[in-house]
C-alpha positions as CSV (number, residue, x, y, z in Angstrom):
1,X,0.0,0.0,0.0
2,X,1.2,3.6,-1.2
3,X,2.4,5.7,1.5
4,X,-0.5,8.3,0.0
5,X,-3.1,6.6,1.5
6,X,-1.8,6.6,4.7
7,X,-1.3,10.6,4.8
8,X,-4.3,11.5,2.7
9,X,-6.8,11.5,5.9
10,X,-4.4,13.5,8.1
11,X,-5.8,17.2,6.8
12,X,-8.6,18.7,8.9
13,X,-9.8,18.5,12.1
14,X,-11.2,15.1,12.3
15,X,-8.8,11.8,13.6
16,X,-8.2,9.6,10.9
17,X,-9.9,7.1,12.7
18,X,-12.6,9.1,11.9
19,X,-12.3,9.9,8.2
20,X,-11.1,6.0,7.5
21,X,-13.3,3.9,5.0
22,X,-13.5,0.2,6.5
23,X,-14.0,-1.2,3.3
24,X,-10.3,-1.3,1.3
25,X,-10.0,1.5,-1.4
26,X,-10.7,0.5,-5.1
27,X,-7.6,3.2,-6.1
28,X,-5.6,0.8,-3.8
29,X,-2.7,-0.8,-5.7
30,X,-2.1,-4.0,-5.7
31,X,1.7,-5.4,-4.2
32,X,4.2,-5.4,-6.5
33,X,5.1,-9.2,-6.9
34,X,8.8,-9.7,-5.9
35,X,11.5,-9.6,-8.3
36,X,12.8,-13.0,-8.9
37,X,16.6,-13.6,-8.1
38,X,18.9,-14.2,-10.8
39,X,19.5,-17.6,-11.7
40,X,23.0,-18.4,-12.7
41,X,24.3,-20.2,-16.0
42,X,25.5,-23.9,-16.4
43,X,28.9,-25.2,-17.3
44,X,26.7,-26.2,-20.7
45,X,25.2,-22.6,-21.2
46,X,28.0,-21.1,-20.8
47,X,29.8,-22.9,-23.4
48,X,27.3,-21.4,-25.5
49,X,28.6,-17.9,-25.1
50,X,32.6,-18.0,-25.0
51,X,34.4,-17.1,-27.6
52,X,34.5,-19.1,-30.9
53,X,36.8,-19.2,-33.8
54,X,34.0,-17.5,-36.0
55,X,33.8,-14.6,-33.7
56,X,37.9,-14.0,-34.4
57,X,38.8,-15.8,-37.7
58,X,42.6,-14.1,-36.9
59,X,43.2,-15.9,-33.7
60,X,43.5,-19.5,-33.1
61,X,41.6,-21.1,-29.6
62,X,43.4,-23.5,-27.6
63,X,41.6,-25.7,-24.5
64,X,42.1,-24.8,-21.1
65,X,43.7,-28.3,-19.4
66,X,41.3,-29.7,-16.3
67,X,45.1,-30.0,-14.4
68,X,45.4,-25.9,-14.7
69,X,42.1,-25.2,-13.9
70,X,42.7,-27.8,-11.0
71,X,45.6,-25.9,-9.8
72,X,44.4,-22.8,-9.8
73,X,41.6,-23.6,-7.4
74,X,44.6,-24.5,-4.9
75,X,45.9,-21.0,-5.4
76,X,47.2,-19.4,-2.2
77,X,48.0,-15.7,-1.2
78,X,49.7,-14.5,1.7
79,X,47.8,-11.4,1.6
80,X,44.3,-13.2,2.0
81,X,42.6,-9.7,0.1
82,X,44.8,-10.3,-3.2
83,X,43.3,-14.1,-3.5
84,X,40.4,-12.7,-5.8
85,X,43.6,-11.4,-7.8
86,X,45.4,-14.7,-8.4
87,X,42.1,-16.8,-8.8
88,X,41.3,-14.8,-11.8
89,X,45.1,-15.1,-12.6
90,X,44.8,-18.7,-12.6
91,X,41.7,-19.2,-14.1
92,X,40.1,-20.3,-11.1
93,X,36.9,-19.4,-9.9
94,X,35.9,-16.7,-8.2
95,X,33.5,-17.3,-5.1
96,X,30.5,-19.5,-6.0
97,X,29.6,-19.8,-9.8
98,X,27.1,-21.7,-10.8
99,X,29.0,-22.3,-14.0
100,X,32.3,-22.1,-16.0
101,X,33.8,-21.7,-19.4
102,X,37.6,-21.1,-20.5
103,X,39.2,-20.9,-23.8
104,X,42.7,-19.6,-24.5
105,X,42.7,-16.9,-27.7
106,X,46.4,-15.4,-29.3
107,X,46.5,-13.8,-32.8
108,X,47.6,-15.8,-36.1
109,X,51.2,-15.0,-36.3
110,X,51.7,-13.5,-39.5
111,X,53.1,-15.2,-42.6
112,X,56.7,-15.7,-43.8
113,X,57.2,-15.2,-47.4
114,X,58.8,-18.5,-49.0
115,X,61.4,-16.6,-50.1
116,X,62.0,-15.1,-47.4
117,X,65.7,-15.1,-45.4
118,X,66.7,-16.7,-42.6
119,X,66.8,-13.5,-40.7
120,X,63.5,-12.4,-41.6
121,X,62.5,-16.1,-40.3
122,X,64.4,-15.8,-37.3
123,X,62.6,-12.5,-36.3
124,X,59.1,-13.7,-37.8
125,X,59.9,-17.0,-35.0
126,X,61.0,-14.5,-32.4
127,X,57.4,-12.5,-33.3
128,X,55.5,-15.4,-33.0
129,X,57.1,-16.5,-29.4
130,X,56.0,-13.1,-28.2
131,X,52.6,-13.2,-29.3
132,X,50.0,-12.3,-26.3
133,X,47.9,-15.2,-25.4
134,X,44.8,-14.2,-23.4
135,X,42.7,-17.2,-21.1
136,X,39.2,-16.3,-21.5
137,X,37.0,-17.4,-18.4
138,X,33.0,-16.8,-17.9
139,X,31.2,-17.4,-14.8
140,X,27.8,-16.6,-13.9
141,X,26.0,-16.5,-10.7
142,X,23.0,-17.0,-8.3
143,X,21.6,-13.6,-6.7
144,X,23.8,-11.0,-6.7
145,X,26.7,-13.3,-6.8
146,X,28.6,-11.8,-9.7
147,X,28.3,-8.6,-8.3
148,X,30.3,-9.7,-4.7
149,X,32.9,-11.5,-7.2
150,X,33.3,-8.6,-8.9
151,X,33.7,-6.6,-5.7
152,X,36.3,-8.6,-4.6
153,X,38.3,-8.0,-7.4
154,X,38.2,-4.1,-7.3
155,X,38.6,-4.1,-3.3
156,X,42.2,-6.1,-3.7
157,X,43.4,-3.1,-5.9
158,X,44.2,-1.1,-3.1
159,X,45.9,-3.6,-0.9
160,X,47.9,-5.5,-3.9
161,X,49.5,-2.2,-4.9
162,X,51.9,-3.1,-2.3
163,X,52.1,-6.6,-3.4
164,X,52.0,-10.5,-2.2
165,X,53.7,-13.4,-3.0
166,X,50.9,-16.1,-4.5
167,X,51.4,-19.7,-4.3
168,X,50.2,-22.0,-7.4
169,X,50.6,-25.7,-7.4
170,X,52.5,-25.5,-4.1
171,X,55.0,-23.4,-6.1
172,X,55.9,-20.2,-4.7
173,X,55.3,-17.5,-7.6
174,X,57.6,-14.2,-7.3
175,X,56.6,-11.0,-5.6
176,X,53.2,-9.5,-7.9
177,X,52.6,-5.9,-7.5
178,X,48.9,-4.7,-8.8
179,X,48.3,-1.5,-10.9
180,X,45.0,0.0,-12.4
181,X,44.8,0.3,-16.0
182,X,42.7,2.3,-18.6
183,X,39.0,1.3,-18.1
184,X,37.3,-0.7,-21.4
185,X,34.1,0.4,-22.0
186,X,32.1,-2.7,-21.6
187,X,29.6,-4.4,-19.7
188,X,27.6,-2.9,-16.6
189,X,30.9,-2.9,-14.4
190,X,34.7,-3.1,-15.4
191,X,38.3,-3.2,-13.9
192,X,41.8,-3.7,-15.7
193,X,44.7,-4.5,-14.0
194,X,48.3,-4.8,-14.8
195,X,50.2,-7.1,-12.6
196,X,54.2,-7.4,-12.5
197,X,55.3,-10.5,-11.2
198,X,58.8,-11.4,-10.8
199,X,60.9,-14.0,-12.3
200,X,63.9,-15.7,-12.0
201,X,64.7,-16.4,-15.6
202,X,62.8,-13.2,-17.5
203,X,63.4,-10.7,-14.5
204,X,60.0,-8.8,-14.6
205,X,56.7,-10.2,-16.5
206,X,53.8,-8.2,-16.9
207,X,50.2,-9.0,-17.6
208,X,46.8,-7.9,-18.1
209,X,43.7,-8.6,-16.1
210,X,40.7,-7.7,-17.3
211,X,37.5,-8.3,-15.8
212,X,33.3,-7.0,-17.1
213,X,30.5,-7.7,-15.5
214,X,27.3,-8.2,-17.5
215,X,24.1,-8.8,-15.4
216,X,25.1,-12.1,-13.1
217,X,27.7,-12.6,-16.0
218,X,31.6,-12.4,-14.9
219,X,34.2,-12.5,-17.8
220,X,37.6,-12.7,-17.1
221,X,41.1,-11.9,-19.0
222,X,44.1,-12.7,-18.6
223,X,46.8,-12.0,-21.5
224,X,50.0,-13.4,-21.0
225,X,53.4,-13.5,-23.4
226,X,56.7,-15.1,-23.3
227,X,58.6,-12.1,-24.7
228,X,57.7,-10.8,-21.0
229,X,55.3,-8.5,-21.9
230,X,51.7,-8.6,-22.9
231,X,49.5,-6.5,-24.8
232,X,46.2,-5.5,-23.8
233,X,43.8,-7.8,-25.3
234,X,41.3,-5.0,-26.4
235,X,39.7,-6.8,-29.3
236,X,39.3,-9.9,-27.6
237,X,37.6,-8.2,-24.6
238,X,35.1,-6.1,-26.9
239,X,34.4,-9.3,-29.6
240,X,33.6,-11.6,-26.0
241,X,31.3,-8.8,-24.7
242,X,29.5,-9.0,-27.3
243,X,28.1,-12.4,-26.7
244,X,27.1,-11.7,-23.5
245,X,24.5,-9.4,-24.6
């Protein structure tokens, strides 16, 4: 019942006792029936929207393993606010999905000529090594689920500015610092990270984490590169939007 009805009888100098019709107004409205909560996806459903070769004929798709996936769910942080950080890192899930898909996307190196030298080959090789790979992972949610997974993930920037030390397949990863990116334009909520990690053989590797929120949708990117370095994976964030409406 409107909160009008209950102030309309207070004017004059009768009680609104007095004033009050016993039978129920006609201009009463009726409840408004509950909004139902948002019913996450399945694994299946969700295979339905990731990424496809179609939707980026220059890049080829490669499985995520079960044993990575596996790992990453064993992920540990010693700064318990940067998990979020190195579950979407390792593919892993983020709180409670009802659902996951993952797919690996890097761009077609380009072609060498036949006739061209072994210089050119070299370097072409070289080019291809350093191509940025991005792990694409989709995870929907129950309720407002997606939006506290989402949460999480903007709440560690702060605290993982300073960085933590994560722990992945009982292997002790090197020292990851956390620093905001330019924002994408996607989705109902977004985030981009880029996260230096040290390494004992490269020195410093940095990557990208991107992360959009569409509805009790969470997609999450992570672009990697042997050459150290990765590019942000722009096109591959806007063609996956896309398909999640």
């Amino acid at each position: 019942m409107s909160l009008a009805l209950f102030t309309s009888g207070c004017g004059g100098s009768g009680s609104v006792a007095e004033k009050a019709d016993p039978k129920p107004s006609a201009s009463a409205s009726a409840p408004t029936p509950a909004v139902p909560a948002a019913k996450g996806k399945t694994d299946a459903e969700l295979a339905g929207m990731i990424l496809v070769q179609a939707d980026l004929p220059d890049h080829l798709f490669k499985a995520v393993s079960e044993k990575d996936v596996e790992a990453g769910k064993h992920a540990v942080s010693d700064v318990p606010d940067c998990l979020p950080v190195l579950q979407a890192m390792a593919a892993a899930p983020i709180g409670s999905p009802t659902g996951g898909a993952r797919i690996t996307v890097a761009a077609k190196p380009k072609p060498v000529a036949k006739d061209a030298s072994e210089e050119d080959k070299q370097l072409a090789a070289r080019n291809a090594l350093g191509t940025t790979a991005t792990v694409v992972s989709l995870y929907s949610y129950d309720g407002d689920g997606a939006q506290r997974a989402f949460r999480s993930l903007f709440d560690a920037g702060l605290p993982c500015e300073k960085g933590f030390v994560p722990t992945v397949a009982g292997e002790e990863l090197g020292d990851t610092t956390v620093r905001p990116f330019t924002k994408v334009e996607v989705g109902d909520e977004n985030l981009t990270y880029t996260l230096a990690m040290a390494d004992e053989e490269i020195g410093r590797i940095s990557t990208e984490l991107v992360v959009v929120r569409k509805a009790n949708t969470l997609a999450v990117f992570h672009a990697q590169s042997m050459s150290g370095t990765a590019d942000h994976p722009k096109s591959v964030v806007e063609a996956q939007a896309g398909k999640l409406g």
